[in-house]
N, C-alpha and C positions, 0 to 999 in steps of 0.2 A: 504493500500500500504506500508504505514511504516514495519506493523508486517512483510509482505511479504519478504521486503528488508533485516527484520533484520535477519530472518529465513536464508534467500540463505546467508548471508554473515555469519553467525554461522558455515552453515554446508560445504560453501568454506573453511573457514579456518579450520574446523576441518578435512576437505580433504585434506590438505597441509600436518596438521600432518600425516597420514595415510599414505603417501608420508616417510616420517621423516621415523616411524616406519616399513614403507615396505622393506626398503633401509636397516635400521639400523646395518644389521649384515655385511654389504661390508665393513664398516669403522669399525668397533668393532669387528671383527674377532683377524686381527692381535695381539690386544692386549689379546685377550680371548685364543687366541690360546698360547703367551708365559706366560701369566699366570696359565695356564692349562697345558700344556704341549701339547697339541695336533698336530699331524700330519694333512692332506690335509683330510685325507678319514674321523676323528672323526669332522675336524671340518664341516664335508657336512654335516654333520648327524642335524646341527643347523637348516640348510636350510627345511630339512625334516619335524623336529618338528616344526617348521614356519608355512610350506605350509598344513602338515596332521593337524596343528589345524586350519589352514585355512578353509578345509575341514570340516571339525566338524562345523566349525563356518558356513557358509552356509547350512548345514544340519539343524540348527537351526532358519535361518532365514527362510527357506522354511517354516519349522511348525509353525513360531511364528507371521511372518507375520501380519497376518487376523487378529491376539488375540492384540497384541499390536501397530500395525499401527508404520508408522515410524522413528517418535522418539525416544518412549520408546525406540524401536532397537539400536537407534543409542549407545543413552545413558548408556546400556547394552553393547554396545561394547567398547564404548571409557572407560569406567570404568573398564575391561578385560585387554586391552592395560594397563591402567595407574597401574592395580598392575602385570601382568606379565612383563614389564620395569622395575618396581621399584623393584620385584624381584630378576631378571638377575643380577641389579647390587649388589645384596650382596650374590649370588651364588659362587656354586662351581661346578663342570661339571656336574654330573647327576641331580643336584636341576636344571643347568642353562637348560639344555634339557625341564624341566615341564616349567620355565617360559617363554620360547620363545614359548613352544604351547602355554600357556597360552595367549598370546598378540599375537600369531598367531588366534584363534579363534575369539580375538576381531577384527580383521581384515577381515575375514570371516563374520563376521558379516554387520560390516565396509562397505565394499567396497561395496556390490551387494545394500544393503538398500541404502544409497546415490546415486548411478546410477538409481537405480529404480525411489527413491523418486524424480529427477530433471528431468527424463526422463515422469514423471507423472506429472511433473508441466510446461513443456513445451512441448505438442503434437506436434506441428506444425513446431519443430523445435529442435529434438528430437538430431540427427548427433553434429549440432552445440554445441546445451549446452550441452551436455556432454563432448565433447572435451574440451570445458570452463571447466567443474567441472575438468577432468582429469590435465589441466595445472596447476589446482590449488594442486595436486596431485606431478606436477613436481614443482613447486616451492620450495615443502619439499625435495623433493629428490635431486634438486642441492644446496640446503643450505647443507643442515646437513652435508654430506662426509668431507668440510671442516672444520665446525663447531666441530664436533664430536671428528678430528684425533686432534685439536688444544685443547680442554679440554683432552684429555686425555693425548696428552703429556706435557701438564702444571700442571695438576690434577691427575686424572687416571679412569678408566673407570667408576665405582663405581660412583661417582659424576656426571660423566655426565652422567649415566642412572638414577639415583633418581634425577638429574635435570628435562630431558626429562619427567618423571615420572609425578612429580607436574606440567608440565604444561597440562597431560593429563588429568589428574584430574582436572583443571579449568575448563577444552573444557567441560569435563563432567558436571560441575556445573554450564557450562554456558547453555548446552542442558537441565537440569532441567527447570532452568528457563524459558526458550523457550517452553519445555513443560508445564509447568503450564501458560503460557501466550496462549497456544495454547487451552489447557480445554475453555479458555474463550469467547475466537476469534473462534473460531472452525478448529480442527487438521485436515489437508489433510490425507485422510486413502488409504488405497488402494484399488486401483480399485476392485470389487469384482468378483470373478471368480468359477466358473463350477469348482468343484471338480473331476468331472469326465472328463477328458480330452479325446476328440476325439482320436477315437485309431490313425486317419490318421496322427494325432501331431508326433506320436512317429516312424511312418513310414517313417514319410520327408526325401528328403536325405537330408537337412538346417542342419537336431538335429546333425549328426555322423559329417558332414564336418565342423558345426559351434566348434563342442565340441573339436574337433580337432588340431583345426586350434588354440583355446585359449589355450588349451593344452600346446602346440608347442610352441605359442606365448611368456606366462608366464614364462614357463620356462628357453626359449632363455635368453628373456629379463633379469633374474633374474642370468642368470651363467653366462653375460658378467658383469654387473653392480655388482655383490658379488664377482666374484675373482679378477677383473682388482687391484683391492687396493692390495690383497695379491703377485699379480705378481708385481705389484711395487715395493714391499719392497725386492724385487729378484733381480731388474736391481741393477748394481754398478755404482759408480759416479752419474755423472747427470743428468744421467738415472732416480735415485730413485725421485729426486725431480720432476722432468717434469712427470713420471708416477701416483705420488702424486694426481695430478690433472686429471686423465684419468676418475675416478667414477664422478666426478662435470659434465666434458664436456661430458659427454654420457646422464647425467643427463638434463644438459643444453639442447644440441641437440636435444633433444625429448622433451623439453617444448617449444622450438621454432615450432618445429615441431607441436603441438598443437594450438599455439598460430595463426600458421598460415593455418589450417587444413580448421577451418571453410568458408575461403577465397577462399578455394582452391575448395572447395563443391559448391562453385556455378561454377564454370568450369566444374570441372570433375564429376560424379554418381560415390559416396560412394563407390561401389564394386571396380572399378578400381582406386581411390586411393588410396585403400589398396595396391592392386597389385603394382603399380607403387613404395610407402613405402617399400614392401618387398624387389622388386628390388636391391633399393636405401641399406639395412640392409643385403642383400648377399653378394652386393660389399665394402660394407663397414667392415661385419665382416672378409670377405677372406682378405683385404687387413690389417686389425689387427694382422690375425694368419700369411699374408705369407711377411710382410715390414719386411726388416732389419733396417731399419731406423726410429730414434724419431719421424721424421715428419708425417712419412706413416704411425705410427701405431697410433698415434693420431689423422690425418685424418681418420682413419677407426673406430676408437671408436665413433667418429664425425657422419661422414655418419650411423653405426648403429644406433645411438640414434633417430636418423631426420629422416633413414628408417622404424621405428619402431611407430612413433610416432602415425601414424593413426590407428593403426591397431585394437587395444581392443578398444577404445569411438566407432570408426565408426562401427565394426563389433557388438556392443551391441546393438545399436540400430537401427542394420538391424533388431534386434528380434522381434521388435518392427514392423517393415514394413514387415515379413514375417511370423508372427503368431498372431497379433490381440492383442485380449484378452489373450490368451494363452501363452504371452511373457512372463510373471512371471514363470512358472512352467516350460519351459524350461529352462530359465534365472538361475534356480535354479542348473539344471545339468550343464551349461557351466560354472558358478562360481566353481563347486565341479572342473569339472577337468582343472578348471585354476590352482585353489590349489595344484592339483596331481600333476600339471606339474612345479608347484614351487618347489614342494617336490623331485622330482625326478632327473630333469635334472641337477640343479646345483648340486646336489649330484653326482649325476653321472660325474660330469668334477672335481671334488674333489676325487673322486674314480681311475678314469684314471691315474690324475694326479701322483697318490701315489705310482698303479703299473705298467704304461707303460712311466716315462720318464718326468714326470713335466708338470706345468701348461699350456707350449706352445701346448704340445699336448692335455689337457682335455680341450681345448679352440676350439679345431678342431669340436665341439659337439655343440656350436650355430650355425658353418658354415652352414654345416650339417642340421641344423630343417630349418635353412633357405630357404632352396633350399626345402625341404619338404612345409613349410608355401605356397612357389610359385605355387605348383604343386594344394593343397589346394584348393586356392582360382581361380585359373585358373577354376575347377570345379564348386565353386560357380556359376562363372561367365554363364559358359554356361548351368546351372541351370535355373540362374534367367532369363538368354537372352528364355530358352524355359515356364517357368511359372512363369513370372513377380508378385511375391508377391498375389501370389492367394490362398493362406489360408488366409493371413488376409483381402481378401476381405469378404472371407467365415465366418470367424469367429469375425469380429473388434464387 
């Protein structure tokens, strides 16, 4: 039971950082950009190398899987992270582009192996702890924005990425030792699985609507919480300061949002508190892009965050209750185009931004997925209401 405990609290906290690092480029742009000189569109392009080694990195966890079980993975990734950070901070723009994939692919790595691995160590209970692992996901992500803007204007970024740096490198040297404590004890491997996946797997309408819908999701999530810091540093007066704090409270919002998901899961079935989340992240982004007021546009960064919050834990491990055994290997395509859609979308409100009129309008582009996410999962819904998780009876 000890090893057990010490296992989930290693790979909690190495989820917090993974948090830290998902985030990292909202607070560390602005400085990247006047040290570089970049405009909105060069600096999307970060977001891209982020999300396309994201990509990569999932690619890799798909084949490595089975070989390495999921530590070594982990380990493999957070040692990616800990030299493409330490990288970034003594780069110049085209070296910083290779280290942000770089620490993007350990992310890739990162993310899917950890959900999987806690989603295999709690069957019966799949919805909930994952939403636990994910808050621990947001704990990195409402520390750091402040953390981060306050070393670099006392320091400068440099320092606080080779900070960041060595403590991913511990995480890493602490999943070593966890590994070798595991050889001993015996490592939870992963489930083993039919290489040949039923062609009906790949027919579901579950693969295009679930892939979709993360797609959609990542994306959003990643172009409100990456430029909200850059639009801050646009407001005048006391604007800049109160906007200061807009990447923490979106941050915040969605770990609350977490904190209080698994609660909310014995009232409502999984699919419809997504739905109801999306809702809650339409009204909250419109009222971001359409408030003239500090108040309003704070409250709607607020409501985005706490709209969003259910949406990736609970929708990963429907995978789980609507393909069996089979949830890895699609699990593997909905990570690839989560990455896409990190890659893309914030890019693309950086693009906007540069040639049609500023960040207020490349901000009109989470609205937007929003009201798509709705339509989304409304289809799940009446999916699942006609063949309630009947592949993985087929297949468990």
């Amino acid at each position: 039971m000890l090893a057990v405990n010490k296992r989930s609290a290693v790979i909690h906290a190495g989820f917090a950082l993974t948090g830290v690092v998902t985030t990292l480029l909202g607070p560390i742009i602005p400085a990247l950009s006047a040290s570089w000189s970049l405009n909105d569109a060069q600096a999307g392009y970060l977001f891209t190398a982020q999300f396309g080694g994201s990509i990569t990195g999932v690619v890799l966890t798909t084949r490595l899987t089975g070989r390495l079980g999921y530590v070594r993975l982990l380990v493999v990734g957070f040692l990616m992270m800990c030299i493409g950070v330490g990288a970034l901070g003594v780069s110049a723009y085209p070296a910083g582009i290779v280290s942000v994939l770089c620490y993007g692919v350990g992310l890739g790595i990162t993310i899917p192996t950890a959900n999987l691995f806690v989603s295999d160590l709690n069957p019966q209970r799949r919805a909930a702890s994952l939403n636990l692992l994910n808050f621990a996901w947001c704990i990195g992500a409402v520390v750091s924005p402040p953390i981060i803007a306050i070393l670099v204007r006392n320091a400068s970024a440099r320092e606080a990425l080779i900070g960041l740096s060595l403590i991913l490198g511990i995480t890493t040297l602490a999943l070593v030792k966890l590994l070798r404590a595991s050889l001993v004890v015996g490592a939870l491997q992963p489930r083993k699985h039919d290489s040949r996946a039923p062609a009906r797997l790949w027919t579901s309408p579950f693969v295009p609507l679930i892939a979709a819908l993360i797609f959609i999701y990542v994306g959003t999530e990643n172009a409100i919480a990456g430029w909200v810091a850059s639009y801050a540093l646009r407001m005048k007066g006391s604007a800049e300061s109160l906007w200061s704090l807009a990447p923490s409270i979106f941050w915040a919002a969605l770990l609350m949002g977490r904190v209080t998901a698994p609660g909310a899961l014995r009232q409502v079935r999984e699919e419809r508190l997504v739905l109801l989340g999306l809702a809650t992240a339409s009204l909250g982004a419109s009222i971001l892009l359409l408030s003239a007021g500090m108040t309003g546009r704070l409250t709607g960064v607020a409501l985005a965050g706490a709209g969003l919050a259910p949406v990736f834990p609970t929708t990963i491990a429907l995978l789980s209750h609507c393909f069996g055994g089979q949830a890895p290997r699609v699990a593997s395509l909905v990570f690839a185009f989560a990455g896409l859609g990190g890659a893309t979308l914030p890019w693309l409100v950086g693009w906007i931004s540069s040639h049609y009129g500023g960040l207020r309008v490349g901000l009109g582009v989470p609205v937007s997925c929003t009201l798509a996410m709705i339509g989304l999962q409304i289809a799940i819904i009446v999916i699942l209401n006609r063949q309630p998780r009947a592949l993985a009876a087929s297949d468990a």
